[in-house]
C-alpha positions in Angstrom: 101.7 90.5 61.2 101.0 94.2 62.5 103.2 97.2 63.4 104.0 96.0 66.6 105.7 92.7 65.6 108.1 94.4 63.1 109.1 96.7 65.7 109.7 93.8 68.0 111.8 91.7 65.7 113.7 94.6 64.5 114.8 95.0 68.9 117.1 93.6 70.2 116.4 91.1 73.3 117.1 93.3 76.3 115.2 96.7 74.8 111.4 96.5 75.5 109.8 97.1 72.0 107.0 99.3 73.2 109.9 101.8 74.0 110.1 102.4 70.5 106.3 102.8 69.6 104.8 105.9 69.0 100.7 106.8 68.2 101.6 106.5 64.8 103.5 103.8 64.2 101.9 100.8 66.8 98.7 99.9 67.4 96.7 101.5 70.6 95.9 97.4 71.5 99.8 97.3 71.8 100.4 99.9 74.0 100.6 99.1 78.3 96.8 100.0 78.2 95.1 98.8 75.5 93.3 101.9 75.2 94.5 105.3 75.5 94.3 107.2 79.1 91.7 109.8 78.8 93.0 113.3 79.4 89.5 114.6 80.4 89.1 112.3 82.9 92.9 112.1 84.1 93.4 115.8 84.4 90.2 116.2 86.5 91.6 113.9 88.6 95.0 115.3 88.8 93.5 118.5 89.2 91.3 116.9 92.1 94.0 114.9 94.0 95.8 118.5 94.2 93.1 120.5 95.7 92.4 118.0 97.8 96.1 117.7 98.8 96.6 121.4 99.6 93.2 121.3 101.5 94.9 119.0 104.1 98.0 120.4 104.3 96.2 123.6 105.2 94.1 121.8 107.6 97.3 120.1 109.0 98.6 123.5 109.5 96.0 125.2 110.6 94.4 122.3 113.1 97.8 121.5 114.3 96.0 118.5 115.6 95.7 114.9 114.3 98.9 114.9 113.0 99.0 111.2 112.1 95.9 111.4 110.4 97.4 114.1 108.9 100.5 112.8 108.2 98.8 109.3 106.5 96.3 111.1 104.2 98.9 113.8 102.7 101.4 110.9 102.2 98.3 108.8 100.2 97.2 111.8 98.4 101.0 112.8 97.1 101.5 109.6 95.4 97.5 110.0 94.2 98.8 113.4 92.5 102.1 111.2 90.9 99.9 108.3 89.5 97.6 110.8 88.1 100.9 112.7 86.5 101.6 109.4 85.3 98.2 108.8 83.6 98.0 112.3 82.1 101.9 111.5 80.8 100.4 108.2 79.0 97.2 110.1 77.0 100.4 111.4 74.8 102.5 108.5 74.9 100.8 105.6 76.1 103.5 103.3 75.2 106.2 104.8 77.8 106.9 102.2 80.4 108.1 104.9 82.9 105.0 106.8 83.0 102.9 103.3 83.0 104.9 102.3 86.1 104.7 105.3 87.9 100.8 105.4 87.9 100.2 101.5 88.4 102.8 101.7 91.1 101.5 104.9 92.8 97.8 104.7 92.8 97.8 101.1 93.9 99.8 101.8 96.8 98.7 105.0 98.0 95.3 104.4 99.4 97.0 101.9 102.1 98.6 105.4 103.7 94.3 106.3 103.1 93.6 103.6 105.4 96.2 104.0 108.3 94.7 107.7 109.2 91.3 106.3 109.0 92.3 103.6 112.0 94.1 106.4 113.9 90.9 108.1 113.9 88.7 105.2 115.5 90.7 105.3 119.3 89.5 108.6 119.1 85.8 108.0 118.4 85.8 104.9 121.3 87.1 107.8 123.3 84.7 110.2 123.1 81.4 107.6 123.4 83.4 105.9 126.0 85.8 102.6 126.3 83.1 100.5 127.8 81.1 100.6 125.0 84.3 98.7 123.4 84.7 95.0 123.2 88.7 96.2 123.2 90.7 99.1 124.6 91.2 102.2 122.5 94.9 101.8 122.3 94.2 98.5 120.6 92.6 99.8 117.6 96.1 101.3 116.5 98.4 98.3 117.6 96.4 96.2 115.6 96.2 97.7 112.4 98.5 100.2 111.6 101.0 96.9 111.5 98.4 95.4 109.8 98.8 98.6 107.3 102.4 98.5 107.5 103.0 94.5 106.1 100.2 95.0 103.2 102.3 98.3 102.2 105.3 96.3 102.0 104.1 93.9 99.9 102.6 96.1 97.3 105.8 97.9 97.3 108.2 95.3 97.4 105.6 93.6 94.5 105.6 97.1 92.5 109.5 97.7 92.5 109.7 93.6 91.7 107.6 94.0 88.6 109.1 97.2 87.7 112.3 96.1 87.7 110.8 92.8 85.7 109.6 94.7 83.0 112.6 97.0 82.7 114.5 93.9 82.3 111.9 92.8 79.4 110.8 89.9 81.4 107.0 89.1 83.4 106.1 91.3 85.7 103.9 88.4 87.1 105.5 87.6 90.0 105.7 91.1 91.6 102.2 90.8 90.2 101.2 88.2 92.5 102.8 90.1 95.2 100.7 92.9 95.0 97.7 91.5 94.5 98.9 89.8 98.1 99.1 92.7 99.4 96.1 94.3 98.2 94.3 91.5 99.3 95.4 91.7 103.0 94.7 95.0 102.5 90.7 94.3 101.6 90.7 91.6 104.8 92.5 94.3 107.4 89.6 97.0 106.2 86.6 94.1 107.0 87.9 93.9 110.2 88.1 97.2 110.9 84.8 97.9 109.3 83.1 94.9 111.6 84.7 95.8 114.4 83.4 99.7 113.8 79.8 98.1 113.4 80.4 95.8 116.5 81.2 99.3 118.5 78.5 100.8 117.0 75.6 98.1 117.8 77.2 97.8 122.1 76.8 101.6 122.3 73.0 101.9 120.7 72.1 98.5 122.9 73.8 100.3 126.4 72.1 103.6 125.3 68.8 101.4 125.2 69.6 100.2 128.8 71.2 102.6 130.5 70.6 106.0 128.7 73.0 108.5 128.9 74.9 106.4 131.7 76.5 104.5 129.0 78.6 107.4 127.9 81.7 109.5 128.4 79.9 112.2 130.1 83.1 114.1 129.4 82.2 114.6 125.8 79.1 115.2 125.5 79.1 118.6 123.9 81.5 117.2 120.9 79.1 114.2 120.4 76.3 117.1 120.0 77.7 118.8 117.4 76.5 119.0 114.1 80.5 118.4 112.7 81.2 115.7 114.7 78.1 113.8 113.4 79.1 114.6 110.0 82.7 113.6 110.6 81.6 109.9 111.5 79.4 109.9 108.7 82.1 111.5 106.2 84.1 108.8 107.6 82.1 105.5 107.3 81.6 106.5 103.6 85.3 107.2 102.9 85.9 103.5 104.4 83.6 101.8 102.3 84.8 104.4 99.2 88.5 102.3 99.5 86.9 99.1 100.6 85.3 99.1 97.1 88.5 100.2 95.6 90.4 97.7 96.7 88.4 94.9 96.0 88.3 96.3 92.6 92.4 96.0 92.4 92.2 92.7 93.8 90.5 91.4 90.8 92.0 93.8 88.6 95.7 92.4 89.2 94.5 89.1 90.1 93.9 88.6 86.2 97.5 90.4 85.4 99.1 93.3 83.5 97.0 91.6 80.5 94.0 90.6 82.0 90.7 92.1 80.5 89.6 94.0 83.6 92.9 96.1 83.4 91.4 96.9 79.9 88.5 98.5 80.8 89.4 102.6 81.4 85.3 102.7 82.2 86.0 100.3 85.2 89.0 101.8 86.4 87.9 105.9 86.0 85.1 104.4 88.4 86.2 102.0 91.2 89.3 103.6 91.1 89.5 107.4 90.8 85.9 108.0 91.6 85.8 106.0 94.7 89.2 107.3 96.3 88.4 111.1 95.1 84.9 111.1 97.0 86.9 109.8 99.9 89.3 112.4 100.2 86.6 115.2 99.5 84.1 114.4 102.3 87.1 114.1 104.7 88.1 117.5 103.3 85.2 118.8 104.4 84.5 117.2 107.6 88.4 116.9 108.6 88.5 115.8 112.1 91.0 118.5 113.6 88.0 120.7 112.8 85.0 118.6 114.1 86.8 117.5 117.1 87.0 121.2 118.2 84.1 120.8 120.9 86.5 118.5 122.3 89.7 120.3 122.6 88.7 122.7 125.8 87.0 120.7 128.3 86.7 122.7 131.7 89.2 121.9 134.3 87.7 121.3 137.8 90.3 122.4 140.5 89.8 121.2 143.6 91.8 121.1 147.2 93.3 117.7 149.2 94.7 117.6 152.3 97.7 115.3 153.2 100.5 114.9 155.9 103.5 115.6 154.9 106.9 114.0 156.3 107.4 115.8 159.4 103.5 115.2 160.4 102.3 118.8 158.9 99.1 119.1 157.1 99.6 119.9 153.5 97.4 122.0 151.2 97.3 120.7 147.6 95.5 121.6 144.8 94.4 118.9 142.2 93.1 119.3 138.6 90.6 116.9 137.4 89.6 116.7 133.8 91.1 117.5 130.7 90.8 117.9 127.1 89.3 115.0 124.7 92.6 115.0 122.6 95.0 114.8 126.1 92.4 111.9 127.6 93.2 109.9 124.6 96.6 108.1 125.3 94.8 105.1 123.4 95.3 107.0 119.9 99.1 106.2 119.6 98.7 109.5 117.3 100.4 113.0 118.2 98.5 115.6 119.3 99.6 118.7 120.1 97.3 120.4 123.0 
């Protein structure tokens, strides 16, 4: 019989027994963990997720553009920062249930706000190639999967505070278990669609470049798909897609084995699919934040021109037309604001 079941008879039924552990008195096996949180690894991470977060709230500010994107990734990266304070509040008490809560509740959720900026930004992209190189309208992107986003959100959340509330009560958290790992998972099936239907756009417009040359694209854009930032953005982005893909299939079978299961064990495993692969995400992003590499885009010449037309009472008219307009005004598809 070890520390821990002492303390546990000595409870009464409705008061959790880890509440009254300490480092000295229970067992680290016994603790929400099984290990200790490293506060090397956790404060570099905290410390991370902030700089990262004040980056894009000064891009947000500055850019005044993408504001969904915006929006998405600053909402992600705020519960990022509370998981982290969570994990940094378990290296020296790694048997408090509040702080284990608040990080397993946080970080799992958090990268599904990560992956509704990253499908606001692909009506842009279509855009600025060209719709015809799309086996779907820009504005269908967004329709599709920010509800998508929305229902897998729901369920983690609706799983967390369920399991939460669970173990408050001293009972299994399995069943909200079960629920976020459903959530998680639609998660991991609404990014491989968006990922294949990226490649899918991708392949068209190489193949009608092939064919047709330049003639296959928006020839409205073709100084933003020049520059050197806009490149890097769609790289920066592919790579922060397949940064949370990983992730998520990582929490998949992390929950799928429960709050006991041996993956959930492994700090190694989780300091790398988890913080490693979401930080990266965020930093490249940071750096190639599209508000800055769409800037090409956002002053597109306007071409006035003159049109003559009768008017009611038979007398020729005189009236001037614009045509053309900036990449961020064209893109009604993007269901995200813009301010021009």
């Amino acid at each position: 019989m070890d520390v821990f079941d002492i303390v546990s008879r000595a409870t009464n039924k409705s008061q959790n027994a880890k509440d009254l552990c300490t480092l000295q008195t229970c067992p680290i096996e016994s603790s929400y963990y099984n290990y200790r949180p490293s506060l090397a690894a956790n404060g570099v991470f905290l410390a991370l997720f902030s700089l990262s977060l004040c980056g894009f709230l000064f891009q947000a500010l500055f850019s005044r553009r993408f504001i969904g994107f915006s929006v998405a990734i600053i909402s992600g990266e705020i519960l990022e920062v509370l998981g982290y304070v969570g994990r940094v509040m378990s290296y020296y008490n790694p048997f408090n249930q509040n702080a284990f809560l608040l990080q397993i509740i946080c970080l799992t959720i958090a990268p599904a706000f990560l992956a509704a900026g990253f499908y606001l930004c692909l009506s842009r992209i279509v855009n600025t190639f060209g719709p015809a190189n799309s086996r779907i309208s820009p504005r269908s992107y967004p329709l599709i999967f920010i509800p998508c986003d929305i229902l897998s959100l729901m369920l983690q959340a609706a799983g967390g505070g369920i399991a939460s509330t669970a173990t408050h009560q001293n009972k299994s958290p399995n069943v909200g278990d079960h629920i976020m790992v459903a959530g998680l998972a639609f998660q991991v099936l609404t990014l491989l669609i968006f990922m294949t239907l990226c490649g899918d756009f991708a392949i068209k417009t190489i193949r009608r470049m092939r064919e047709m040359g330049e003639a296959a694209l928006d020839p409205t854009h073709a100084k933003l798909r020049a520059s050197w930032a806009f490149k890097g953005f769609l790289i920066a982005l592919a790579a922060a897609t397949v940064f949370i893909f990983t992730r998520s299939v990582f929490r998949v079978a992390e929950l799928g084995e429960g709050w006991e299961g041996a993956i959930i064990k492994n700090q190694g495993l989780f300091i790398g699919l988890e913080g490693v692969m979401v930080i990266i995400a965020m930093l490249v992003l940071n750096v190639f934040h599209p508000g800055v590499c769409f800037r090409e885009g956002y002053d597109i010449p306007v071409v006035r021109g003159v049109k003559r037309r009768r008017g009611k009472g038979g007398e020729e008219q005189v009236v001037e037309e614009e045509k053309g307009s900036g990449s961020q005004s064209r893109d009604e598809a993007g269901s995200e604001e813009v301010r021009e």
